[in-house]
C-alpha positions as CSV (number, residue, x, y, z in Angstrom):
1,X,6.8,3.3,5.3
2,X,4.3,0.8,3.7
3,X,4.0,1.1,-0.3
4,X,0.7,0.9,-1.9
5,X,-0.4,0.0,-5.5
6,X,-3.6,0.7,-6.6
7,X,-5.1,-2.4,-10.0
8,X,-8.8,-0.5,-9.0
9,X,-8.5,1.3,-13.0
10,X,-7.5,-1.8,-14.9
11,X,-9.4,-3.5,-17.5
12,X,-11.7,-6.8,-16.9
13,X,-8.8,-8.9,-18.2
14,X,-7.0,-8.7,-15.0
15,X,-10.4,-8.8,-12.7
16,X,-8.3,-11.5,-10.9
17,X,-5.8,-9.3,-9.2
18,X,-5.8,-7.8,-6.2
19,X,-7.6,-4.3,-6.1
20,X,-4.9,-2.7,-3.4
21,X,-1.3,-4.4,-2.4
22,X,0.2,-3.2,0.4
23,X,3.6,-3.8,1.6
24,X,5.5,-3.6,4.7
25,X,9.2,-5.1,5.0
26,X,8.7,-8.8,4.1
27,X,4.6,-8.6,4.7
28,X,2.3,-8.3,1.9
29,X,-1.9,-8.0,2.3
30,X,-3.5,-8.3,-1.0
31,X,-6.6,-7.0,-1.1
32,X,-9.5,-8.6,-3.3
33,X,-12.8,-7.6,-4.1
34,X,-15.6,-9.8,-5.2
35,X,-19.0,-8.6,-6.2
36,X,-22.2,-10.0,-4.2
37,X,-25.3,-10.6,-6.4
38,X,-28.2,-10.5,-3.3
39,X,-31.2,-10.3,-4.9
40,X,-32.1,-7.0,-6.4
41,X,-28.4,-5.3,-6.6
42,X,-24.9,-6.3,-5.8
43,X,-22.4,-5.6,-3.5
44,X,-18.6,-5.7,-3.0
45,X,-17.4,-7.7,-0.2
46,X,-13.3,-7.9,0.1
47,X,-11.2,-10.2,1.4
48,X,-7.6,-9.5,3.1
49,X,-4.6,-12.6,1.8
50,X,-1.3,-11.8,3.5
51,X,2.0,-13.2,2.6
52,X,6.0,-12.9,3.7
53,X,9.1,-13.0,1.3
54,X,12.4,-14.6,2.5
55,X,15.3,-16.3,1.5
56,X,16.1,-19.7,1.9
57,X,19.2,-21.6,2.5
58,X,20.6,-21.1,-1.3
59,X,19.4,-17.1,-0.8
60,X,16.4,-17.7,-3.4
61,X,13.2,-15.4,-2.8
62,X,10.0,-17.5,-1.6
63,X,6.9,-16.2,-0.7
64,X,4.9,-18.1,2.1
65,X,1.4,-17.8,2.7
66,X,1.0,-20.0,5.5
67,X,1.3,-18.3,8.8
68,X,1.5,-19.0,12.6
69,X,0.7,-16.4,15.6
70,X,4.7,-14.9,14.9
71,X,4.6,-15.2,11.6
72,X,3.9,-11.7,10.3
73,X,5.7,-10.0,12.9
74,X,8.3,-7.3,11.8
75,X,11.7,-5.5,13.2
C-alpha cells in the first residue's frame, strides 16, 4: 500500500516542500505546488518529481532522480 504525507498545514517557512509525498516500494512522487499570478488572481499549478531509493555496492541508501523508460517499475 502506498503511504501518504500531507506538508499542505505547515507554516510559510517550509513553503519549499512538497505539499503531498507519496511512496510506493523504492518510488517516491513529490508533489509541489506553485502559485500562478495571471493577471487579476492567481492560481496553483503542481508539478509531479519522482525518485527511487537503493543501495549501492557498500549497502548505503541513494536516492536517484534520473530515470529511464524501466526505471520506476516495481515487483
Amino acid at each position: 500500500m502506498a503511504q501518504s504525507t500531507n506538508n499542505a498545514s505547515k507554516t510559510e517557512k517550509t513553503a519549499n516542500r512538497p505539499v503531498q509525498t507519496i511512496r510506493y516500494g523504492s518510488v517516491r512522487a513529490a508533489i509541489w505546488r506553485n502559485m500562478v499570478d495571471n493577471g487579476n488572481a492567481s492560481r496553483p499549478l503542481y508539478c509531479v518529481t519522482l525518485s527511487r531509493s537503493y543501495q549501492d555496492a557498500d549497502d548505503a541508501w541513494k536516492e536517484s532522480a534520473s530515470s529511464g523508460p524501466m526505471t520506476f517499475v516495481t515487483r
